[in-house]
Each structure stands twice: as C-alpha cells, then as structure tokens.
C-alpha positions in Angstrom: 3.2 -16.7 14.6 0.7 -13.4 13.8 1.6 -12.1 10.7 -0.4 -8.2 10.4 -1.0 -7.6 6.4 -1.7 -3.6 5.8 -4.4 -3.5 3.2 -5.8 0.0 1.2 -9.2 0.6 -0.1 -8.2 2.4 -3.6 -10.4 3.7 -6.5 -10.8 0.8 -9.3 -7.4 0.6 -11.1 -9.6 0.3 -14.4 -12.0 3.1 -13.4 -11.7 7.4 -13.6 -10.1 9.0 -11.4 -10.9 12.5 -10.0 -9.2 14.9 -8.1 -10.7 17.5 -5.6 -9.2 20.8 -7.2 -10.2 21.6 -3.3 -8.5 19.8 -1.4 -5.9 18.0 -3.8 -7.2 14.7 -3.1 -8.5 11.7 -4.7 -12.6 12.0 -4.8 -12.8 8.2 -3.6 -16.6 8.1 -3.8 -16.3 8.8 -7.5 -16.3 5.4 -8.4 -15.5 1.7 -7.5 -13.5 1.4 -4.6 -11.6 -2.1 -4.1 -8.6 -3.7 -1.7 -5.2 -2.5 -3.8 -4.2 -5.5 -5.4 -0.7 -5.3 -4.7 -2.2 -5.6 -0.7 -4.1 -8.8 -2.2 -1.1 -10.1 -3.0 0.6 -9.6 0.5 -2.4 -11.1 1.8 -2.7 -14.3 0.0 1.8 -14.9 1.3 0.2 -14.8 4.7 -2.7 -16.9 4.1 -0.6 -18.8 2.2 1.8 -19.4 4.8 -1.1 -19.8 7.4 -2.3 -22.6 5.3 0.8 -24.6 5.6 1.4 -24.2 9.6 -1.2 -24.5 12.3 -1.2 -21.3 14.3 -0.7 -19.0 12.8 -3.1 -15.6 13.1 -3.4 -13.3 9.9 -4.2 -9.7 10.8 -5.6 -8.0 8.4 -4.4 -3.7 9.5 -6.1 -0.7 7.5 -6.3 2.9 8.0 -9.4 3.7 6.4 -13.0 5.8 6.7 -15.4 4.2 7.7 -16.6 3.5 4.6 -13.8 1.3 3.5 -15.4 -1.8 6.0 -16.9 -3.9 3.0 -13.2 -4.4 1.8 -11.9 -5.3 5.3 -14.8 -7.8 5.3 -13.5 -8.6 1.9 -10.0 -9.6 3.2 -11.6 -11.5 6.2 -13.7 -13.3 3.6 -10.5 -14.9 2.0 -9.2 -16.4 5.1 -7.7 -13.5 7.5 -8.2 -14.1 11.0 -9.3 -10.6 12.5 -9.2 -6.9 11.5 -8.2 -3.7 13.0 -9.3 -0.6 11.3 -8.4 2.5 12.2 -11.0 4.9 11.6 -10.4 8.9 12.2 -11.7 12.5 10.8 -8.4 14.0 11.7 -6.3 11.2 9.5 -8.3 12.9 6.0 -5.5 13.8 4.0 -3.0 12.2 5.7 0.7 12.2 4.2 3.1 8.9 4.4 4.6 9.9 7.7 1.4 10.3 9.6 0.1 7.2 7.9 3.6 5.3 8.5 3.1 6.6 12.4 -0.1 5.6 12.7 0.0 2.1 11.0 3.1 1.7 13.3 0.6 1.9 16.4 -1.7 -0.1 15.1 1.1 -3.1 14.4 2.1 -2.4 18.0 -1.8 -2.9 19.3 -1.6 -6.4 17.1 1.7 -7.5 18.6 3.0 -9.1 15.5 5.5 -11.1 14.4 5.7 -10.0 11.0 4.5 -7.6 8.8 4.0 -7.6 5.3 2.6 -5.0 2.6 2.5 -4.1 -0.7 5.4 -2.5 -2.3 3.5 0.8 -3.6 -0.3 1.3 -4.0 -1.7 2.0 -7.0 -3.3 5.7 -6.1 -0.4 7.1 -3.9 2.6 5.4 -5.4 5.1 7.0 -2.5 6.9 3.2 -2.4 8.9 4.8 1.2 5.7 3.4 3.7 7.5 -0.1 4.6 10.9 1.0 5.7 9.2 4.1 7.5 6.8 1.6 9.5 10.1 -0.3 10.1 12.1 2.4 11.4 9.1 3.3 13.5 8.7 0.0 15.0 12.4 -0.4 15.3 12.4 -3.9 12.7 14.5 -4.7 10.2 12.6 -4.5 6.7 13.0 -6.3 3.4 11.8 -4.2 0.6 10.6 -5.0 -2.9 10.6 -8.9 -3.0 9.7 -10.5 -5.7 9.5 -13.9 -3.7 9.6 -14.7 0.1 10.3 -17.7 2.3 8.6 -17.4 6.0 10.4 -19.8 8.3 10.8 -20.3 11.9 11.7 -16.9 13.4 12.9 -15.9 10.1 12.0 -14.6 6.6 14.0 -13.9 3.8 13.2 -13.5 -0.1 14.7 -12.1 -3.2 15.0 -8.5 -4.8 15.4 -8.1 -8.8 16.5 -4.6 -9.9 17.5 -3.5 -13.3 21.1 -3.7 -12.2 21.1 -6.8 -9.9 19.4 -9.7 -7.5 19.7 -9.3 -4.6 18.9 -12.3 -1.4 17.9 -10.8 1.7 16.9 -12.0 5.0 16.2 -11.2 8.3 15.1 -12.5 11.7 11.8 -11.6 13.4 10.2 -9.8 13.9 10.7 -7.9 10.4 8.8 -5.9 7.8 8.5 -7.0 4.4 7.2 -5.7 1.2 6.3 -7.5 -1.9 6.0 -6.6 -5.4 3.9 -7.9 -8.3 5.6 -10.8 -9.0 3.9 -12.8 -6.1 1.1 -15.2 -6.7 -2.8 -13.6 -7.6 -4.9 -13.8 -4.9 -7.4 -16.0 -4.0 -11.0 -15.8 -4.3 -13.6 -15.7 -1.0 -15.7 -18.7 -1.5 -19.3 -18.4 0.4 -18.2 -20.0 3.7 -15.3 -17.1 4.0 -18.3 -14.7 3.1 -20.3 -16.1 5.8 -17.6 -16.5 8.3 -16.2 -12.9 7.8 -19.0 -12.0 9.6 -18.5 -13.7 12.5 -14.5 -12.7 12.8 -13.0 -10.1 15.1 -13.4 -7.1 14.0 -12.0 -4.1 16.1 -12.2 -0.2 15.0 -9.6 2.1 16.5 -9.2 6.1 16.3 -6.0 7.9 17.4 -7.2 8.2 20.8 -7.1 4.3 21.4 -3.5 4.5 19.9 -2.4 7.1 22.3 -1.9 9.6 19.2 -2.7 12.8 18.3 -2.2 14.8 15.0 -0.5 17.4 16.4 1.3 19.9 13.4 3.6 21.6 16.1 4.9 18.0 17.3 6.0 16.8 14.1 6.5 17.8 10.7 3.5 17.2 8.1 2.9 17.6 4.1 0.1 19.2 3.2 -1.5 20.1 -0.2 -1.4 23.9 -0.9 -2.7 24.2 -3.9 -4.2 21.6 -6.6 -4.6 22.6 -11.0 -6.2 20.1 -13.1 -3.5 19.1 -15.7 -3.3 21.4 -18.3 -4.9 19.8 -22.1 -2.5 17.7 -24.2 -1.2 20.1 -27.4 -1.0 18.4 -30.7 2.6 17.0 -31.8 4.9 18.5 -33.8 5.0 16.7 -37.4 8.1 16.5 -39.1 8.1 15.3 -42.5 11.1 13.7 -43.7 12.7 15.5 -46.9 16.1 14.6 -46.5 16.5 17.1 -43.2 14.4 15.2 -40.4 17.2 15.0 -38.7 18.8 18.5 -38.4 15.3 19.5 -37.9 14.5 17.0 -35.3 17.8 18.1 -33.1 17.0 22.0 -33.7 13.5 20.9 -32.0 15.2 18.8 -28.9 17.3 21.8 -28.6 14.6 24.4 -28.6 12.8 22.7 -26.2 15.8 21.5 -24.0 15.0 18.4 -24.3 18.3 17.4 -26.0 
C-alpha cells in the first residue's frame, strides 16, 4: 500500500503572527515556521500503520516554497519514505481550490492508495481541503475522524460531533482526514535525521503537473484589500444596584446583540 500524507509548513502555533497589510497574507518569515501538528498527527497513522505491515510506502506531499524543505526533511526524519514538494512562484497566495487542484496532481504523480491529512491547519483554518482533493481525485473521503482503522483495501474510522457519532468507511482508494484526537507524534531519533538525507526527495512546479494558474480557466479568490484589526475598546461596567438587569438587556438591545 502507498499511503501520501499532505503536510504544511505553518508559523509556530505559540509564536506572533503578522499579516502583510499588502498583500493580506501571513508574513511566514516573521517567526518560527514548523510542520502543522494536526499534519503530524496524520503522519504518525501512516507511519503507524507502516510499522505494523511490511510494504507499505509513506509519502510525505507538500505545497510549499522552497523554503519550507527543512520540515519535509523533518517528516522524512520520522520514518516517511520519500517526499514530493511542489515548489512554484505563481502558487503565492494561493486559495483552497488552487491548492486542492494542485495537491490533487501531485497525489496523482504519487499514485496512492490512500490519502490522509489533517482536518484544518492551524493558520488557514478553511476545514473544506479533504473533500475538495476528493472530489478532484474522484475518491470517496472520510472527514473529521477522531480514530481510524486501515485494513486491507479498506479504511474506516469514527466521527464525534456535538449532536452524534458517526462510523464511516470506505474502500480504496479514499481520502481521510483526522482530527486532534489521534495519537502525538513521534520524535525523529538521529538515524531518521541521518537517513532523511539519503530518502527520495523529488521537487515539482506546475509545469511537471501539467497545470497552469490560469484566472480565465477557473474561478480564484483573491485578497483585495487587508486592515489590521481595529484596537480592543474598554468594556462597559455595570454595577449592580438592584437594576443590572434592565440595564444589561437595554445594552444587548442597543447593541443588537440581544
């Protein structure tokens, strides 16, 4: 089986963020950059699952600058098998059908079996990228699973909602996304450092996927205009003498928040 994991370079969950008044992106050069953990997570299933039966090939699948290698090595460190990273000027400020196009092509060059991401990353948040990739790629897709089970031509897994669980399942090949309830990820000890080095390692731009960015051939979004958030105002302090709550319902009212 070849399982393709898509992995994102984000800015450290724990760090500032900045964004380009510009542009209206992220300034990912502000800070730390790291592999999204939620994409750690997906990764370590795979690996996981690779442990357990012989044969089968993790790929690890970014779309990235170039910039982003060191945490492609970084997932190669931990046990993936190879890497494809797609690396393309005309993919800055890409929106979620673009990316979900181009990842699409890039699953296609792997050839795999089964795909698995992370539900939502931590600096986009969109949530929508695994069921487009699936309708691009023509797969059935489980979405938002809080546990999975990989089996022989088949994967299935559970989805908890505020209103319900749910057991879903599907045969491959099938897109999956998982959520924060799966396992941590492991650590890269210093033979997966070494050995990333030595690991397949293959860099792609649109050209080798036979796309194009092409505005007139499909519909993109793009940012027209970016305001830094305006400065939080103080509260409204209601002290209680016996009329806190008329006053408080006059205030929901006047503010239509009521």
């Amino acid at each position: 089986m070849k399982i393709a994991v898509l992995t994102k370079e984000v800015p450290d969950t724990w760090g500032d963020r900045t964004l380009d008044l510009e542009t209206g992106l992220i300034v990912r050069g502000a800070g730390e950059r790291v592999l999204d953990e939620i994409c750690e997570r997906a990764l370590e299933l795979a690996l996981s699952h690779a442990d357990a039966n012989e044969g089968t090939e993790v790929v690890v699948v970014m779309m990235a600058p170039a910039e982003a290698a060191a945490s492609v090595r970084r997932a190669l460190a931990r046990g993936a098998s190879s890497a494809v990273h797609v690396v393309d000027p005309e993919l800055v400020g890409a929106d979620l059908g673009l990316t979900a196009e181009v990842l699409a092509a890039a699953v296609r060059r792997v050839g795999a079996d089964l795909v698995i991401t992370g539900n939502r990353s931590t600096d986009g948040g969109g949530g929508v990228l695994a069921a487009m990739l699936a309708e691009h790629l023509r797969m059935p897709h489980l979405t938002g699973l809080s546990s999975v089970t990989i089996s022989d031509g088949a994967v299935s897994g559970t989805r908890i909602t505020d209103a319900s669980t749910a057991r879903l399942s599907a045969t491959l090949p099938a897109v999956v996304s998982v959520t924060e309830a799966l396992p941590d990820a492991r650590m890269a000890s210093f033979t997966g450092i070494m050995a990333a080095k030595r690991k397949p390692y293959e860099t792609v731009g649109l050209a080798d996927l036979g796309l194009s960015v092409d505005p007139g051939a499909s519909a993109y979004a793009i940012v027209t205009a970016a305001a830094a958030a305006p400065p939080r105002a103080a509260g409204t302090t209601i002290t209680d003498e016996g009329d806190a709550g008329i006053r408080l319902a006059q205030y929901l009212i006047e503010n239509r928040l009521a």
